[in-house]
MARGUMAR-349869 format. One line per field, with one value per residue (C-alpha): residue number from 1; x, z, y. Coordinates in nm, 2 decimals, decimal comma. Example, Ala and Ser with C-alpha at 12.3 -4.5 7.8 and 13.67 -1.06 7.14 Angstrom:
num c(1  2)
X c(1,23  1,37)
Z c(0,78  0,71)
Y c(-0,45  -0,11)
END
This chain:
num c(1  2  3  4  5  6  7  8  9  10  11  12  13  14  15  16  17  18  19  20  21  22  23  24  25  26  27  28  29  30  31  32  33  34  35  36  37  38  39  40  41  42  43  44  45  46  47  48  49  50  51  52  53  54  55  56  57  58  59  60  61  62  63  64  65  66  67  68  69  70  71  72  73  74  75  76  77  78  79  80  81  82  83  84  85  86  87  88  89  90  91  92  93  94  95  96  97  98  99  100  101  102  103  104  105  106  107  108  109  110  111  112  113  114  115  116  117  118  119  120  121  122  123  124  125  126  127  128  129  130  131  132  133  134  135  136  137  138  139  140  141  142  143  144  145  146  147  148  149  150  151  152  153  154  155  156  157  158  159  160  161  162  163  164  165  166  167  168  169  170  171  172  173  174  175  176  177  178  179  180  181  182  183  184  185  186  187  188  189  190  191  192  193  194  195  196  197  198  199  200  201  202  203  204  205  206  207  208  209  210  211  212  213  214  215  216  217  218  219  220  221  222  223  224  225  226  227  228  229  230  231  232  233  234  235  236  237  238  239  240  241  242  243  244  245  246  247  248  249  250  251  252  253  254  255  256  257  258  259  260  261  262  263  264  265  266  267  268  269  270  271  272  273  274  275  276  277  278  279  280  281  282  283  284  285  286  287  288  289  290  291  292  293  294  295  296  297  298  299  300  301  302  303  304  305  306  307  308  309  310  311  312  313  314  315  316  317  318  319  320  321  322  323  324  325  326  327  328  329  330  331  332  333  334  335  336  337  338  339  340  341  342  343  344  345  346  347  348  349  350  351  352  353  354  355  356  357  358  359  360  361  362  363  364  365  366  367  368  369  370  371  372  373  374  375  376  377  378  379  380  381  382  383  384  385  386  387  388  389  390  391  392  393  394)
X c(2,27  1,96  1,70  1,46  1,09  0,90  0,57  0,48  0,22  0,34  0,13  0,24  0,60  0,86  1,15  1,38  1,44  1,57  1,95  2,05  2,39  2,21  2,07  2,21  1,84  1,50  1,21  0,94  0,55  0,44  0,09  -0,11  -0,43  -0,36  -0,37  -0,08  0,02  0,40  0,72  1,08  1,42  1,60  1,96  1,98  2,11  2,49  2,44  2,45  2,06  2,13  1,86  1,51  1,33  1,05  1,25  1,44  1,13  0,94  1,27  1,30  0,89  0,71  0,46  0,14  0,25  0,22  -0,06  -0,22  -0,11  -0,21  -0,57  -0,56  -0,47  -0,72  -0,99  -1,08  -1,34  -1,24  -1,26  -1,25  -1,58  -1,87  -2,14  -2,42  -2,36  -2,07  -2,12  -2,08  -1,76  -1,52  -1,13  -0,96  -0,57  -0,45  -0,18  0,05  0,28  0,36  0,20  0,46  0,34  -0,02  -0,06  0,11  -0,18  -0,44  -0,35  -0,32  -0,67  -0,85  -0,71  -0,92  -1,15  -1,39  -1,52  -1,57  -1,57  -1,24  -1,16  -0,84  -0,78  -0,51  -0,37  -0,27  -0,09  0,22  0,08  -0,19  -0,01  -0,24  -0,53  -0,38  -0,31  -0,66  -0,87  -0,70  -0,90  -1,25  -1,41  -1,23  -1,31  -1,08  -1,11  -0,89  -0,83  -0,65  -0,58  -0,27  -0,21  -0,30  -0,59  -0,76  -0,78  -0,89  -1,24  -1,28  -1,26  -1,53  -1,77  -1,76  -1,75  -2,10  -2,03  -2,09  -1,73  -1,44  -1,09  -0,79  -0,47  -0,13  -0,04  0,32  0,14  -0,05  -0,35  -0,37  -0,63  -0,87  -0,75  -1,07  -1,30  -1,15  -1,18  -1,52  -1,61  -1,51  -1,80  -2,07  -2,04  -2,19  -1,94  -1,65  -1,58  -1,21  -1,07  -0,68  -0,46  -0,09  0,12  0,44  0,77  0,71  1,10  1,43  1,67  1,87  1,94  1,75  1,41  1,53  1,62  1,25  1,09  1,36  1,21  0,82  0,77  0,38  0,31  0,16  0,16  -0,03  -0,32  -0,68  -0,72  -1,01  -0,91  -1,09  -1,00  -0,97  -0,70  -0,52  -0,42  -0,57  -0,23  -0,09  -0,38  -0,08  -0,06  -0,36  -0,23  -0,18  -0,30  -0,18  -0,40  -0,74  -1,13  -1,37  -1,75  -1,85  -2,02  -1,71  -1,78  -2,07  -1,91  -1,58  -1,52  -1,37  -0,95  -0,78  -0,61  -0,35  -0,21  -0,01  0,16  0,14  0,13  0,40  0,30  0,42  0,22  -0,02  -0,39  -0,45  -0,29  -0,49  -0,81  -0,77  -0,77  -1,05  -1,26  -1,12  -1,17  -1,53  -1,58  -1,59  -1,39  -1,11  -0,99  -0,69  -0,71  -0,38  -0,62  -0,63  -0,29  -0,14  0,22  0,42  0,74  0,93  1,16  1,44  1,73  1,84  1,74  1,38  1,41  1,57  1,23  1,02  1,07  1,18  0,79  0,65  0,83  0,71  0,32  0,33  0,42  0,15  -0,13  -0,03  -0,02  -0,36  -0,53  -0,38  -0,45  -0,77  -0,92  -0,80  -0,72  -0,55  -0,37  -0,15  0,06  0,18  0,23  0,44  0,66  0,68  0,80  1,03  1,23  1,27  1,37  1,62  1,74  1,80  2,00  2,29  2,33  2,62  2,47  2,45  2,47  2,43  2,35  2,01  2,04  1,93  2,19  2,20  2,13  1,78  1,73  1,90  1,63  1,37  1,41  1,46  1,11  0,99  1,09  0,95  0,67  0,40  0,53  0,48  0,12  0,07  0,13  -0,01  -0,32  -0,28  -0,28  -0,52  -0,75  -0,69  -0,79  -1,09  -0,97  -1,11  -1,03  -1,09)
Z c(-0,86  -1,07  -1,23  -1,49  -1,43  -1,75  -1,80  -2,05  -2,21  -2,31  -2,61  -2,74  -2,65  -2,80  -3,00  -2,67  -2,43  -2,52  -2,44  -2,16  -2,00  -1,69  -1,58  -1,50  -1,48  -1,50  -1,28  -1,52  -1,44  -1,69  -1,77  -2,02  -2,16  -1,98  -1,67  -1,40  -1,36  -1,24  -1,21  -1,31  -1,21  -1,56  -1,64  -2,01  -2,31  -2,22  -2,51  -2,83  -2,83  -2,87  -2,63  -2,70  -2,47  -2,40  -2,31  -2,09  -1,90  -1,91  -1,75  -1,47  -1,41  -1,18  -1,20  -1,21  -1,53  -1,67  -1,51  -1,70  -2,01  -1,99  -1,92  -2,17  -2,44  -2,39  -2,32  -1,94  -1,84  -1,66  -1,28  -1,18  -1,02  -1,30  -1,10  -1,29  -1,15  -0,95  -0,62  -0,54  -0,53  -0,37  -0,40  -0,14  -0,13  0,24  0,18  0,33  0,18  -0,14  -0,40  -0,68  -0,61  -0,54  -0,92  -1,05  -0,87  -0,98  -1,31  -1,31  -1,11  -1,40  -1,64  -1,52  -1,75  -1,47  -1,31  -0,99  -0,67  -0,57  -0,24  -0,14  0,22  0,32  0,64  0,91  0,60  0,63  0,35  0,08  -0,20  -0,18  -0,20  -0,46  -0,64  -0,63  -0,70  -1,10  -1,11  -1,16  -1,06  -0,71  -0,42  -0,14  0,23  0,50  0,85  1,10  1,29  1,22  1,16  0,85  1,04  1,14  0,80  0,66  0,94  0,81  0,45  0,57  0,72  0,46  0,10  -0,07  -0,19  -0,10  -0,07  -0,01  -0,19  -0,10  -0,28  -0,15  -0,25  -0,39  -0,58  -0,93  -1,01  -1,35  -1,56  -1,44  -1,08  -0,92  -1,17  -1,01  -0,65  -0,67  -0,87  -0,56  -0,32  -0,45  -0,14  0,15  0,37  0,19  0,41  0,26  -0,09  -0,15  -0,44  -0,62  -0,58  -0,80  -0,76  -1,02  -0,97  -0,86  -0,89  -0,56  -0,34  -0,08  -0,32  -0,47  -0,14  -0,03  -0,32  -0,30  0,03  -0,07  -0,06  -0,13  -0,34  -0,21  -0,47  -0,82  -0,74  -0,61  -0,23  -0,02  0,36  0,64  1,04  0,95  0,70  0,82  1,16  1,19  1,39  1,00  0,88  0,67  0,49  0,33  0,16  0,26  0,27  0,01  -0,24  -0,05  -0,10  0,24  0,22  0,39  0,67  0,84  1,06  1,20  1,15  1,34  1,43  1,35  1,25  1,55  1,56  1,79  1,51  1,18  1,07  1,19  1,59  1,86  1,70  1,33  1,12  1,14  1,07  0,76  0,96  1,27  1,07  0,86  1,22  1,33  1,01  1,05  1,39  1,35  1,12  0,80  0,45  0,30  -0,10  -0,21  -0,62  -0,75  -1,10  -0,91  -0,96  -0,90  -0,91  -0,57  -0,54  -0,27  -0,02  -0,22  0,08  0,32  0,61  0,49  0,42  0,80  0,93  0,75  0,87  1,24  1,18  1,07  1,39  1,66  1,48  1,49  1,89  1,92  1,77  2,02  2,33  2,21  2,16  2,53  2,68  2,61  2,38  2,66  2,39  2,52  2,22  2,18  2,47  2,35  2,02  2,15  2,31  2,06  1,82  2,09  2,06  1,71  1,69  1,94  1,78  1,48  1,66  1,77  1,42  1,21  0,93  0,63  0,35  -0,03  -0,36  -0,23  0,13  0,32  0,39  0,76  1,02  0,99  1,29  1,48  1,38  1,44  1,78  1,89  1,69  1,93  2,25  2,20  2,00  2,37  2,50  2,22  2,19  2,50  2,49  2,14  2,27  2,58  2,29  2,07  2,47  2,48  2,13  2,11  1,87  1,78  1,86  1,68)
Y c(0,09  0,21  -0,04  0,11  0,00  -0,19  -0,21  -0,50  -0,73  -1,09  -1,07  -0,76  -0,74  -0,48  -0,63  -0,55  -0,29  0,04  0,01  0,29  0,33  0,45  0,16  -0,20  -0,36  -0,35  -0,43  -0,55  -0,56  -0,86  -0,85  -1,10  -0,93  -0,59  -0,78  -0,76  -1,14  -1,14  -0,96  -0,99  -0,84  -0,89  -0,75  -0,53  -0,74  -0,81  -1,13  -0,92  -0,98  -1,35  -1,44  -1,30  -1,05  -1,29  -1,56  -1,33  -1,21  -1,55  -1,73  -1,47  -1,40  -1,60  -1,93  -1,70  -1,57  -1,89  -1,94  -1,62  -1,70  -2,04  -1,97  -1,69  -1,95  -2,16  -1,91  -2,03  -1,85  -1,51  -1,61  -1,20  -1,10  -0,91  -0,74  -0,60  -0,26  -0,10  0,08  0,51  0,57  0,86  0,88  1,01  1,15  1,31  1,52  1,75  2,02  1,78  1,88  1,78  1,46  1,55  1,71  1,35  1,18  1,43  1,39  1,03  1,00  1,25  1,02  0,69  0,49  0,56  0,90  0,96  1,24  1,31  1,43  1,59  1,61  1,90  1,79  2,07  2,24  2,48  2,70  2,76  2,57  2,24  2,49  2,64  2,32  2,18  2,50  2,42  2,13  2,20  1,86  1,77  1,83  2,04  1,97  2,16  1,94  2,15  1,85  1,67  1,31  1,10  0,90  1,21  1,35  0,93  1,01  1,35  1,21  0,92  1,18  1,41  1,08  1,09  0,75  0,39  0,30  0,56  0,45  0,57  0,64  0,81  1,17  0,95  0,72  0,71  0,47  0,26  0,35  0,07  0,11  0,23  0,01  -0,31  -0,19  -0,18  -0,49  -0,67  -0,50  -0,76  -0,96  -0,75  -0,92  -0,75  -0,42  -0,38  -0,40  -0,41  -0,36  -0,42  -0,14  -0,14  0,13  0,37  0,40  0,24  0,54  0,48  0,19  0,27  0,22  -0,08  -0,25  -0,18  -0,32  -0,65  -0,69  -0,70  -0,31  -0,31  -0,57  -0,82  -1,12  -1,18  -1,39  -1,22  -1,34  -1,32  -1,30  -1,38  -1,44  -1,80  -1,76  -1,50  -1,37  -1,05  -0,92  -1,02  -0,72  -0,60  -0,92  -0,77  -0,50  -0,13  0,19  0,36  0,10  0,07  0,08  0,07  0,06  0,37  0,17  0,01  0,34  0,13  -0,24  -0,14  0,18  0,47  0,48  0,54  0,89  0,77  0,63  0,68  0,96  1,26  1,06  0,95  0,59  0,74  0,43  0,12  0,34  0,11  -0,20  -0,21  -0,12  -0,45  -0,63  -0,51  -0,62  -0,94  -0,99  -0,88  -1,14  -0,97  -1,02  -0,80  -0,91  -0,82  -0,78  -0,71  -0,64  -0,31  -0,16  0,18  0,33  0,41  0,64  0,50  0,64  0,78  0,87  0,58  0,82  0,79  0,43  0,39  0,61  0,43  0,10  0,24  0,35  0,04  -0,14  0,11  0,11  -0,30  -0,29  0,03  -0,18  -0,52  -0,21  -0,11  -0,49  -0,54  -0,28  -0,14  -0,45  -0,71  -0,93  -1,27  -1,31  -0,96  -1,04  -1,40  -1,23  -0,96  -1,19  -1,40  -1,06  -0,92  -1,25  -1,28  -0,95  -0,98  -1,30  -1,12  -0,87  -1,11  -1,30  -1,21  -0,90  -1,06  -0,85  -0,87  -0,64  -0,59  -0,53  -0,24  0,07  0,05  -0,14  -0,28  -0,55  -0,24  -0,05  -0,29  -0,34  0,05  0,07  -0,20  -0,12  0,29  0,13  0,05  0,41  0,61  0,44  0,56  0,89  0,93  0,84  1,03  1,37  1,22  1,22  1,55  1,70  1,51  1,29  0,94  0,62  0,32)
END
């Protein structure tokens, strides 16, 4: 199964979509006023174009559309944050060895309504090609870290940003053109130490893409949050948003810490950097938003073995950041939680597989729990390395 992915404005909507024989669907980003409000899964016209694209869209899109368009009709006042002036900023991608994906993101990144330093971090490389990449572009930055792991190069990037806040984006991923702008309008209140963003599937070429997006991929909803430690668990940090569509003031160094290099790729604990940061600020009592105003483009895993990794990795980081809160935080609250996640999991385990169009190509509560049970070991021994090369811990 393919699905095409649509990018389109209620009040300036093509007569229909193109027809194509390649694709069975779309995935539509809806926006009202340029602004990302909602999404729909929609099937091409199999009525003879009896029923209207917009009605299509609207019937299939979600509440905060209408919501949108609603306040757009009767000119509510814009509830989005307008400080007088926006903050330093420095955009970060840590790479390694992709640079087919690195030149979309360069590209896409030159191409903002708003300049700024970019930074490219090349990651205990194989070869010269990022190097080679970068020194094309005149204006950004190129940084070599010998040291692998994705956290390592994210402290090298903070230690070396001559900005006020530092935003990352993924080597796979492209920013909108008002991406960065919208990061930083939500920096006015000095409690805000993390900004978050909507990431959308730039495609849906193979299954294993569109059953990560059908499950929540990045996206994390259509209406701004602010979060705190009273609405939201900081062991739920992910909830938040992700790394691959984040802004940090510079001085979370001081608030929090450093990322711990025990973690994410590149480690034994293969994810969870960006995760266990976003616990941290909330536990400390500061703010992260989540602005899905601030929207950039993600290429998922393409091959069900990269999917399967993936979220193997995202199981084994979650039980490494619960070892590390228990261990060496003495938190009362990781062990109760761990229990409580060991059992669902294992729950899940015995129920009869239910499968449907949508569902992932292998075994995922299978692959959960194996991600738990190495997920306290690998922790372990990641940090045991990271010890050993000096590395930092958050």
């Amino acid at each position: 199964m393919r699905l095409a992915v649509r990018d389109i404005d209620i009040l300036d909507l093509p007569p229909d979509f193109e027809p194509t024989d390649d694709y069975q669907g779309a995935l539509v980003l809806v926006r009202v006023a340029g602004r990302p409000c909602g999404q729909a899964v929609i099937a091409f016209d199999t009525d003879g174009g009896k029923t209207p694209i917009k009605d299509r869209v609207l019937s299939a899109a979600s509440s905060s559309v209408f919501e949108a368009w609603l306040r757009h009709r009767l000119a509510l006042p814009d509830p989005s944050p307008t400080p007088s002036q926006l903050p330093k900023a420095c955009v970060v991608i840590c790479t390694r060895d992709r640079t087919e994906d690195l030149e979309r993101c360069l590209i896409g990144l030159l191409a903002m309504v708003d300049k700024a330093d970019i930074l490219v971090v090349d990651n205990a490389p194989s070869n010269e090609a990022t190097r080679d990449l970068v020194g094309r572009f005149e204006t950004v930055r190129y940084l070599r870290e010998p040291r692998p792991g994705l956290d390592v190069a994210r402290n090298t990037a903070l230690r070396n940003a001559e900005a006020d806040v530092v935003a990352f984006i993924d080597d796979d991923a492209v920013p909108d053109p008002l991406w960065l702008r919208t990061l930083l309008r939500n920096f006015e209140d000095p409690l805000v130490l993390a900004v978050t963003g909507l990431t959308m599937a730039a495609e849906l070429e193979t299954d294993s893409q569109i059953a990560f997006q059908h499950f929540g991929g990045f996206c994390r909803g259509f209406r701004r949050q602010v979060y705190d430690a009273y609405n939201l668990d900081p062991f739920m940090g992910w909830h938040a948003g992700a790394g691959v569509n984040m802004a940090l003031r510079r001085t979370i160094v001081d608030a929090v810490g450093w990322f711990d290099e025990a973690l994410d790729a590149g480690t034994l604990s293969l994810a969870g950097g960006d995760t266990d940061m976003f616990r941290r600020v909330l536990e400390a009592g500061y703010r992260i938003i989540y602005d899905p105003e601030a929207l950039n483009w993600h290429r998922h895993r393409r091959s069900s073995k990269e999917l399967q990794q993936q979220m193997y990795g995202y199981e084994v980081a979650s039980f490494a950041i619960l070892t590390k809160a228990l261990l060496f935080e003495g938190n009362p609250r990781a062990l109760p939680r761990m229990f409580r996640s060991y059992s669902r999991l294992l729950r899940r385990l015995f129920q009869p597989r239910r499968t449907h169009q949508f569902s992932l190509p292998y075994n995922d509560a299978l692959t959960q729990v194996r991600g738990a049970v190495s997920g306290p070991v690998r922790y372990l021994r990641a940090r045991a390395r990271a010890g050993e090369a000096g590395h930092k811990r958050g």
